[in-house]
C-alpha positions as a Markdown table, in Angstrom:
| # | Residue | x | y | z |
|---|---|---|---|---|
| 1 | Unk | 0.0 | 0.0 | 0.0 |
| 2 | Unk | 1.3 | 3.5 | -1.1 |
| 3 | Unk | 1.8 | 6.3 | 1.8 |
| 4 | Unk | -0.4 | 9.7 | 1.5 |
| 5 | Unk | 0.3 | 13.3 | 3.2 |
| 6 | Unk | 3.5 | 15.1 | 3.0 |
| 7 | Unk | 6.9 | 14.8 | 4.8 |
| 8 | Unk | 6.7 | 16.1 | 8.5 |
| 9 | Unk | 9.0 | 18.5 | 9.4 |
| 10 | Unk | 9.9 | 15.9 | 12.7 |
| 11 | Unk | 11.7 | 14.1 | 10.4 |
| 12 | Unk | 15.0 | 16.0 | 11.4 |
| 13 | Unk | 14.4 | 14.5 | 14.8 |
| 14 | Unk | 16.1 | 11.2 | 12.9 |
| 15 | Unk | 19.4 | 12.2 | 13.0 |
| 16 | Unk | 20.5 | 8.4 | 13.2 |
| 17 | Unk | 19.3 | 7.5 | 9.6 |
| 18 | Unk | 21.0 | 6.8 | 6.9 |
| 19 | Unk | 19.0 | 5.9 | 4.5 |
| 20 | Unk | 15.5 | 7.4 | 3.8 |
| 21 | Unk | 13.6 | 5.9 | 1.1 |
| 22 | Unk | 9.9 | 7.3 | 0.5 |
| 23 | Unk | 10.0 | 6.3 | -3.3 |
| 24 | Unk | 6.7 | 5.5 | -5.4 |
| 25 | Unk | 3.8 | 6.7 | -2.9 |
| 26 | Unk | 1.6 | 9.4 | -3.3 |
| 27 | Unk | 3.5 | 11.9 | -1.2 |
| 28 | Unk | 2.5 | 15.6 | -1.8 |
| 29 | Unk | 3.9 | 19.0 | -0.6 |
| 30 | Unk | 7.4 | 19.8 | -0.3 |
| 31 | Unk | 10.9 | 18.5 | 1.6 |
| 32 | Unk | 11.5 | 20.5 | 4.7 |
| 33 | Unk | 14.3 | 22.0 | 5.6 |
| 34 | Unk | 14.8 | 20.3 | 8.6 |
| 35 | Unk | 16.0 | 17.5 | 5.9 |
| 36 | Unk | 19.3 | 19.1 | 6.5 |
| 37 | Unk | 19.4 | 17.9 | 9.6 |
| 38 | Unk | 19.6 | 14.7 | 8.8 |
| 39 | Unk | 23.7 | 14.6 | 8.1 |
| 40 | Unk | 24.5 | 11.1 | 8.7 |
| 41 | Unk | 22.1 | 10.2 | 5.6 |
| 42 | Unk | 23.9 | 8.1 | 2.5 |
| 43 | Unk | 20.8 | 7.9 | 0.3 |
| 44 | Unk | 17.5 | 10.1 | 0.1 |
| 45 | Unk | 15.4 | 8.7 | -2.4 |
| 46 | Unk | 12.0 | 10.6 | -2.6 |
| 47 | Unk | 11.5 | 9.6 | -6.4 |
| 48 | Unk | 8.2 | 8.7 | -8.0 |
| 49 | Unk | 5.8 | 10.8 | -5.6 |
| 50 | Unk | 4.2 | 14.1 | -6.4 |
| 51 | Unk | 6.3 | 16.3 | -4.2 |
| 52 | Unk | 6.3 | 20.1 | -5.1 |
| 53 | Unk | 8.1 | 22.8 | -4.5 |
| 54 | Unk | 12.0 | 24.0 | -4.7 |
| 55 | Unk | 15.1 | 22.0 | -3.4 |
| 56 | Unk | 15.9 | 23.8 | -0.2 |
| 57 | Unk | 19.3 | 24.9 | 0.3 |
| 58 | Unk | 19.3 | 23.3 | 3.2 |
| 59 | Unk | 20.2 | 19.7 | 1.1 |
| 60 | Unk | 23.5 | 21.1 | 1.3 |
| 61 | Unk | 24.3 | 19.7 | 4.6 |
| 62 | Unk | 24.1 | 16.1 | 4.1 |
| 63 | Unk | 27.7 | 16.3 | 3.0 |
| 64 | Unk | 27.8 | 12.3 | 3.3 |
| 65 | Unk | 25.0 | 11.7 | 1.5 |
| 66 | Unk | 26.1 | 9.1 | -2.5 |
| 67 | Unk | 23.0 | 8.7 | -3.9 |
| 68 | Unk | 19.9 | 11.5 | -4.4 |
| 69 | Unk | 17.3 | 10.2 | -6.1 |
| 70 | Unk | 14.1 | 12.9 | -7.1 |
| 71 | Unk | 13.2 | 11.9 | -9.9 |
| 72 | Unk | 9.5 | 11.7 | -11.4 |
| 73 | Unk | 8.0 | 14.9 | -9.1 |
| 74 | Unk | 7.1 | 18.1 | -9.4 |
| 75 | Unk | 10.1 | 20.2 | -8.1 |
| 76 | Unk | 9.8 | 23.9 | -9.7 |
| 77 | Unk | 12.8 | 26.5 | -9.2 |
| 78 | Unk | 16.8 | 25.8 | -9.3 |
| 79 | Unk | 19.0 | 23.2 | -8.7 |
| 80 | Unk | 20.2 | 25.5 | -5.6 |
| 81 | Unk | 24.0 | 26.0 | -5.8 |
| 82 | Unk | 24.7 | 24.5 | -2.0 |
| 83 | Unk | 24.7 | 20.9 | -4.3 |
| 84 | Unk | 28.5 | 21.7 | -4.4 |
| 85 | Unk | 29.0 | 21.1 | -0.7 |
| 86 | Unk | 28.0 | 17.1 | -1.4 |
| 87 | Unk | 30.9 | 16.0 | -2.4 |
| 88 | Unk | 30.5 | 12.2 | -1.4 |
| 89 | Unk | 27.6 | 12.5 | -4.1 |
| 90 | Unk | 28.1 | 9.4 | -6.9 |
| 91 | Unk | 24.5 | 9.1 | -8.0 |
| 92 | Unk | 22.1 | 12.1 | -9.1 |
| 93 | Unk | 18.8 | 11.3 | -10.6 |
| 94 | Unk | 16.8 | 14.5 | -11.1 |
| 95 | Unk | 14.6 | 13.6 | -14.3 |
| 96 | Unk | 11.3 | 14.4 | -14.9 |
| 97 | Unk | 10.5 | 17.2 | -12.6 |
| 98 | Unk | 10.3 | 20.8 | -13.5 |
| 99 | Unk | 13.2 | 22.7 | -12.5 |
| 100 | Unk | 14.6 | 25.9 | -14.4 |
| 101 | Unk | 16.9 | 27.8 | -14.6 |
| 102 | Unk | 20.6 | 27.3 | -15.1 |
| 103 | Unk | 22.7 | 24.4 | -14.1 |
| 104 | Unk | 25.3 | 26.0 | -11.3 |
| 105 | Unk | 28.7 | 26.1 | -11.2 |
| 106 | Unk | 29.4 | 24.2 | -8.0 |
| 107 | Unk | 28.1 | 21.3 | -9.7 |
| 108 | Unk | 32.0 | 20.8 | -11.2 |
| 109 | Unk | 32.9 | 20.0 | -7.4 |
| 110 | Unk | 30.7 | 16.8 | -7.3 |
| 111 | Unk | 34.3 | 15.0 | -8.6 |
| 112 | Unk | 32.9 | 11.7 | -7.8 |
| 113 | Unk | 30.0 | 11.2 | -9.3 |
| 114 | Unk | 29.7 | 8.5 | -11.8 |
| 115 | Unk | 25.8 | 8.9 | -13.2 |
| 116 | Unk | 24.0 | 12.6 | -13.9 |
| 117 | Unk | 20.5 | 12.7 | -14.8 |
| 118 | Unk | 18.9 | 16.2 | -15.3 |
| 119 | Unk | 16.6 | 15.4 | -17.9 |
| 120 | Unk | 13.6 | 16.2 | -18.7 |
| 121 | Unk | 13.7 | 19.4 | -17.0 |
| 122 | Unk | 12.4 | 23.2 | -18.1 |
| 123 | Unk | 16.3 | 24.5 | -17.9 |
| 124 | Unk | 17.6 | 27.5 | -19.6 |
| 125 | Unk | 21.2 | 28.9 | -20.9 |
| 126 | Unk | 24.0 | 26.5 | -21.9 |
| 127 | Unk | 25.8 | 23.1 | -20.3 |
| 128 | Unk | 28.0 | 24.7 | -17.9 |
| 129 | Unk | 32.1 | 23.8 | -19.0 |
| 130 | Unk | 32.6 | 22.6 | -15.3 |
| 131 | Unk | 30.5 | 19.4 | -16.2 |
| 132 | Unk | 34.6 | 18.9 | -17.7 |
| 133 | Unk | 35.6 | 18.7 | -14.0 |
| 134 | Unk | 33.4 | 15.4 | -13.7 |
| 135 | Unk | 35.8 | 12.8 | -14.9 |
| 136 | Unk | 34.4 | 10.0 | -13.6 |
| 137 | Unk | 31.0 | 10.4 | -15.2 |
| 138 | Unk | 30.3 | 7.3 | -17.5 |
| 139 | Unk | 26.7 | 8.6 | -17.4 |
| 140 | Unk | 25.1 | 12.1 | -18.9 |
| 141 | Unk | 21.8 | 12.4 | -19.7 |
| 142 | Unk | 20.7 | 16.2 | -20.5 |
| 143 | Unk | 17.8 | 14.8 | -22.9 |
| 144 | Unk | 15.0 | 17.4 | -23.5 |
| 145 | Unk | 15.8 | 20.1 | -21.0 |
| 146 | Unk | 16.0 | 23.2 | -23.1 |
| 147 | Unk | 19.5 | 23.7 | -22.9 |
| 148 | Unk | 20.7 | 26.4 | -25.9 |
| 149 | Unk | 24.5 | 27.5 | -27.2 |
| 150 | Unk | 26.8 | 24.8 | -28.4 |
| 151 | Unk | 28.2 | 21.7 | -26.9 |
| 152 | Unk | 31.1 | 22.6 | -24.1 |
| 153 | Unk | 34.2 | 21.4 | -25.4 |
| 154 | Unk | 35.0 | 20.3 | -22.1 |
| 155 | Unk | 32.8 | 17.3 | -21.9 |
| 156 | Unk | 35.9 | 15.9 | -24.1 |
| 157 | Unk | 37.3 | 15.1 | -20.8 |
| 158 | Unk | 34.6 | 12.8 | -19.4 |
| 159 | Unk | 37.0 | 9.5 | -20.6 |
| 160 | Unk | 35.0 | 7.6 | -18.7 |
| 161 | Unk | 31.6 | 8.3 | -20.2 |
| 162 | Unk | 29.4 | 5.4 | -21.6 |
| 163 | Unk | 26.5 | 7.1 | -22.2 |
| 164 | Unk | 25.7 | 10.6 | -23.3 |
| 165 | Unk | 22.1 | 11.7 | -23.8 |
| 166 | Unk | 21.7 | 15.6 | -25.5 |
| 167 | Unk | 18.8 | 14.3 | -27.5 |
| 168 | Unk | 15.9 | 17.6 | -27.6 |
| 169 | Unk | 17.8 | 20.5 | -26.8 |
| 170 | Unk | 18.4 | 23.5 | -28.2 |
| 171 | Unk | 21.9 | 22.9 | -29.0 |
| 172 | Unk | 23.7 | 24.4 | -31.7 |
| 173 | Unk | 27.0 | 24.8 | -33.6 |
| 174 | Unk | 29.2 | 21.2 | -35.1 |
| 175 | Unk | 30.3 | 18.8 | -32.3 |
| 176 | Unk | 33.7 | 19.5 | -30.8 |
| 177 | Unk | 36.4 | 17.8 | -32.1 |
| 178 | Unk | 37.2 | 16.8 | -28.6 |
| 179 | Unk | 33.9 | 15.1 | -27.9 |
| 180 | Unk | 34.3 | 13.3 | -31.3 |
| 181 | Unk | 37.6 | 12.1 | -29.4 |
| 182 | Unk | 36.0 | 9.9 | -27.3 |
| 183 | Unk | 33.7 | 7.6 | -29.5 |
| 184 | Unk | 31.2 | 6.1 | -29.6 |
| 185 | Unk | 28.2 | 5.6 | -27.2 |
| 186 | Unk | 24.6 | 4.5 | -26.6 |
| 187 | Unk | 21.7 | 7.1 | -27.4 |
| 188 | Unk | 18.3 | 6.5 | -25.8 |
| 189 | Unk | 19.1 | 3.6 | -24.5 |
| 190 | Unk | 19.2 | 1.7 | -27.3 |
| 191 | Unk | 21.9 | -0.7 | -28.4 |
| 192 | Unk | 23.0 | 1.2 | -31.6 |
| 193 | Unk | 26.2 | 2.7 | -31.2 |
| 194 | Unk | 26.6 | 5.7 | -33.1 |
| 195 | Unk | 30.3 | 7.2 | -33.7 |
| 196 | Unk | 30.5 | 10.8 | -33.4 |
| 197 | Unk | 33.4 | 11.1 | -35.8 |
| 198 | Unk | 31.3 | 9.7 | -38.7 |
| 199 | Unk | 29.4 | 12.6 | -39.0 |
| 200 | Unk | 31.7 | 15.7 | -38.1 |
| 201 | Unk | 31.4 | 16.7 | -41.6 |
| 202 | Unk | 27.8 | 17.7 | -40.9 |
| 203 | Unk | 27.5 | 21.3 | -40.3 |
| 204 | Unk | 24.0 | 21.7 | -38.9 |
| 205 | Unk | 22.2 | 22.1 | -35.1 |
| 206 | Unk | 22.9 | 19.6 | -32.6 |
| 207 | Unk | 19.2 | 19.2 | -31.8 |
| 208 | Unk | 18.5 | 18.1 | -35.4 |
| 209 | Unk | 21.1 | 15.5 | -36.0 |
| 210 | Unk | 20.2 | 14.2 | -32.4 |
| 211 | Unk | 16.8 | 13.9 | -33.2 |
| 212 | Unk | 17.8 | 11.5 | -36.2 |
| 213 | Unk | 19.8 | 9.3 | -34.4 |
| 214 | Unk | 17.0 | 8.9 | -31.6 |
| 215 | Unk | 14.4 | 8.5 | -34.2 |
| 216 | Unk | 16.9 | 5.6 | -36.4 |
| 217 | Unk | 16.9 | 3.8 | -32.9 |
| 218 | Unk | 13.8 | 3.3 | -32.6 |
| 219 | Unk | 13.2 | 2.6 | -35.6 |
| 220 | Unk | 15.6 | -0.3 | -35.9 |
């Protein structure tokens, strides 16, 4: 049976916890603040609920925390720049809410996160060039998130990517020749590979040639 209500601000009266999983109910209102009080937490996963609201700040304290997983609510506002302070964070799932704005800065100090997931988001402005500063990443999904300018150069020093995901953006300019440096990889999930190189000739918007390759998986 699925929980109802919202989260109670008492929770920050568990400071022993360290893992707080609320995923999949039919929770509704927002995370409170006294969430930050909860510092000895490893994994908050509040995904699959209809939560509302803005990430507070606060989310910043639970500097031990590996894995935040939000994705599939209704979170509105900006990823709030205290995400820098979590630098034991290896997982972030943040897809399908509704956040905006720009991606901050601070998120180059995650250096030891392995999987990024901000897609499906109402973003605006460019892929910040600190997502370079994430070399462990093997996974970056930015699908459909309304990100404009031209593919950061920079993300030609993820060596450890597997997967990279810019399918439905607003992206524009030819592919850096340092992202065509590293090689191939998976789009949509699929099991085509697709090797950037191949088409570096093509002088045309990100978005559209994207938009092919997502279309030719599914197709095939």
């Amino acid at each position: 049976m699925n929980s109802e209500g919202s989260i109670a601000t008492e929770i920050g009266l568990l400071q022993n916890l360290t893992d707080l999983v609320l995923a999949d109910n039919d929770l509704t209102g927002t995370i409170p603040n006294e969430i930050g009080l909860l510092t000895g937490l490893t994994n908050l996963d509040l995904r699959m609920n209809d939560l509302t609201g803005t990430i507070p700040t606060e989310i910043g304290l639970l500097t031990g925390l590996t894995d935040l997983m939000m994705y599939d609510n209704d979170f509105t506002g900006t990823i709030p720049s205290e995400i820098g302070s979590m630098t034991g964070l290896a997982t972030v799932y943040l897809t399908g809410n509704d956040l905006s704005g720009t991606i901050p800065n601070e998120i180059g100090l995650l250096t030891g996160l392995t999987k990024l997931f901000l897609d499906g988001n109402d973003f605006t402005g460019t892929i910040p060039s600190e997502i370079g500063l994430l070399t462990g990443l093997n996974f970056l999904d930015l699908v459909d998130s309304n990100f404009t300018g031209t593919i950061p150069s920079e993300i030609g020093l993820l060596t450890s990517l597997n997967f990279l995901n810019l399918v439905n953006n607003l992206l524009t300019g030819s592919i850096p020749s340092e992202v065509e440096a590293l090689g191939a990889y998976h789009f949509d999930g699929g099991t085509s590979e697709v090797n950037l190189k191949r088409i570096s000739f093509l002088n045309v918007a990100i978005q559209l040639y994207f938009s092919v390759v997502s279309m030719m998986i599914h197709l095939f």
